[in-house]
N, C-alpha and C positions, 0 to 999 in steps of 0.2 A: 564290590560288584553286586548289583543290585537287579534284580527280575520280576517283572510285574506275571504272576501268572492270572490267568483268568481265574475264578471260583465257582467251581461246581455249584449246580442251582440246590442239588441235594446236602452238599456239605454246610449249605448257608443256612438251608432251611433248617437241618437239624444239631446247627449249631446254634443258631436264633432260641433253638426251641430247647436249650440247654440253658441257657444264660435264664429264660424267661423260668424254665419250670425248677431252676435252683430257688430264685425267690418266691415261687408259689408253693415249694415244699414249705420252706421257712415260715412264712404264711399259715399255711394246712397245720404244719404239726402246734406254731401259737396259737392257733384254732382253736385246735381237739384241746389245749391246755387251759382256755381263758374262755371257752364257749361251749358248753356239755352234749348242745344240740348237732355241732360238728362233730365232735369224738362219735357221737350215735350215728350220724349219719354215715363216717365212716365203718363204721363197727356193723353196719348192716350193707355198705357195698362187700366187705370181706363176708359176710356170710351167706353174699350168692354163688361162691365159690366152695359152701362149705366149711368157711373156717370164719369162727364169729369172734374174731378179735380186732380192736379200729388200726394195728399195725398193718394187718393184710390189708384193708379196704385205702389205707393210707397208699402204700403200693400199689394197687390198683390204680387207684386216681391217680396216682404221677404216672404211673407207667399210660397208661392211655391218653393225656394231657398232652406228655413228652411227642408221641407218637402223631397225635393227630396236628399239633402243631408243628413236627415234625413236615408234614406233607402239606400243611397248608401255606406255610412260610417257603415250597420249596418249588411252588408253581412260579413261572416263568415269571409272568408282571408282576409278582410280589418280591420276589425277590432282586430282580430286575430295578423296581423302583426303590428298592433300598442300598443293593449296591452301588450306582448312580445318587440317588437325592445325598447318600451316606457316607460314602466314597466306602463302603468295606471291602479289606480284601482279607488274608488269610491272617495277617500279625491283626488288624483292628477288631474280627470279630474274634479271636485270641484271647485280648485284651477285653472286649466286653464278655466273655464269659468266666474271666480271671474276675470280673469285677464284681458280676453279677453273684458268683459265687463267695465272694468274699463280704457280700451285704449279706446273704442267707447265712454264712456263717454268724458275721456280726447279731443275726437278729435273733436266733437261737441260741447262741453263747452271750449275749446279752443280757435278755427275758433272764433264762438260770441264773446269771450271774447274783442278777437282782432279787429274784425269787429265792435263792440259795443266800445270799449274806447279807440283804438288806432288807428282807419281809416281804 
């Protein structure tokens, strides 16, 4: 037995904005790792908070990322024309943050992988 529920404009939006900010973590931290001027940059969002390490300004930037995507993704017409053009309901966009997260893992356990036993 099967039920189509509708999907909250909120739960779409900030599940959109989960799927999207898994890959931009993975992203950010190959960043700060292959690019000096990222890790600085992050290392100075964390020490407008007073703590001058690029881990905190790392969190920073997802947590505000998450958030404002969160709310952008979760207005009406936006989310609107992605349920429709997309067909998403509750199991597809599910499945795209299963996915999404499983490339940001690929891409950080990859990177090391290679970094670690292959030079």
């Amino acid at each position: 037995m099967s039920e189509t529920v509708n999907m909250d404009k909120m739960n779409f939006g900030f599940g959109i904005s989960l799927a999207i900010i898994a890959i931009v973590n993975a992203l950010l931290t190959l960043g700060k790792e292959l690019v000096p001027g990222i890790k600085d940059m992050a290392t100075t969002v964390g020490s407008l908070i007073g703590i001058n390490h690029h881990w905190v300004g790392h969190g920073i930037i997802i947590l505000l990322l998450f958030v404002i995507l969160g709310f952008v993704f979760s207005q009406a017409t936006i989310s609107n024309f992605f349920i429709e053009k997309f067909g998403f309901d509750q199991i597809r966009l599910l499945i795209f943050i299963m996915i999404c997260t499983i490339i940001g893992i690929g891409l950080i356990g990859g990177y090391f992988f290679m970094h670690t036993f292959i030079g």
